[in-house]
C-alpha positions in Angstrom: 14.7 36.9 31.7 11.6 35.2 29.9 8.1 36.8 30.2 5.8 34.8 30.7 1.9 35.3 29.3 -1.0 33.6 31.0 -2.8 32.3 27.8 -6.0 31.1 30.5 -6.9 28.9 33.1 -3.4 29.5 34.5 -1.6 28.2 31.5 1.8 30.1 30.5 3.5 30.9 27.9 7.2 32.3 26.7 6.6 35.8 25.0 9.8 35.5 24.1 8.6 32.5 21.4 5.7 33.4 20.5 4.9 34.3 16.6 1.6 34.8 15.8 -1.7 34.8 17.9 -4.7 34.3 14.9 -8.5 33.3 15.3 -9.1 29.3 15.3 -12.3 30.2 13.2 -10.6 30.4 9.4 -10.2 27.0 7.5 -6.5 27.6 7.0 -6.6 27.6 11.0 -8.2 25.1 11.1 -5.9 22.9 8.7 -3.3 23.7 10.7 -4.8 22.3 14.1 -5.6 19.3 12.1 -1.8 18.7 10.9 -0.2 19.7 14.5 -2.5 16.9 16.0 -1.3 14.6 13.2 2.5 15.6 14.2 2.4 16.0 18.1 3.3 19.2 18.3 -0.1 20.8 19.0 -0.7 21.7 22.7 -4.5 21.9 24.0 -4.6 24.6 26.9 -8.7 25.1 26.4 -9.6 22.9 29.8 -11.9 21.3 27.1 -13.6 24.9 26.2 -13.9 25.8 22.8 -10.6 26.9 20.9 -10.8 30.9 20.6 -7.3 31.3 19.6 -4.6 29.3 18.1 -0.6 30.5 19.4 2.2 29.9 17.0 5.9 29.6 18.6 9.3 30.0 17.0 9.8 26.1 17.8 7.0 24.8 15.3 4.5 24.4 18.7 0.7 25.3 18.2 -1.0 26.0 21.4 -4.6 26.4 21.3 -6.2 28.8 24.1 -9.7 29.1 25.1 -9.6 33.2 25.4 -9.9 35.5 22.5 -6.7 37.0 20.0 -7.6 40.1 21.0 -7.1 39.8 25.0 -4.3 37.7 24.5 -2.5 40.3 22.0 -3.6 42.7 25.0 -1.8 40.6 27.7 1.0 40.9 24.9 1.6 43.9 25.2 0.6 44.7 28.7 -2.8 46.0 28.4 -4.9 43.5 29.9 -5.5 42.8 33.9 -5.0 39.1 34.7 -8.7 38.6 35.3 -9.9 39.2 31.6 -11.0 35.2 31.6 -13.5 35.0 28.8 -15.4 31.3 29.9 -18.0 31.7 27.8 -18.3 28.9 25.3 
């Protein structure tokens, strides 16, 4: 069965895709955001907050997430409580 990962603001996602959580602060990142708006397959779950952390799947998606790489990696892997919401912009 799928696990899912609350990636904030009570947006899910398969752990079971997921490839690599990195920072949305380097310009490759960035570049990257740029070209997955240009080809529809970017997904926006910030609730118009600032982008924190970008979430790359095994089906080319890029989700961007409002909360920081380091609580999500920690939801990963089990570590984190579910109220570790980071709203600050």
């Amino acid at each position: 069965m799928a696990k899912l990962m609350n990636i904030g603001f009570g947006n899910m996602v398969n752990t079971d895709k997921i490839v690599s959580i990195i920072s949305s602060d380097s310009a490759p990142a960035k570049r990257m955001i740029s070209r997955g708006k240009e080809q529809e397959i970017l997904i926006d779950a910030t609730q118009g907050r600032r982008t924190k952390s970008v979430i790359f799947t095994e089906n080319n998606k890029i989700i961007l997430s409002a909360l920081q790489p380091e609580t999500l990696a920690g939801r990963f892997n089990g570590n984190a409580s579910e109220g570790d919401y980071d709203t600050k912009e």
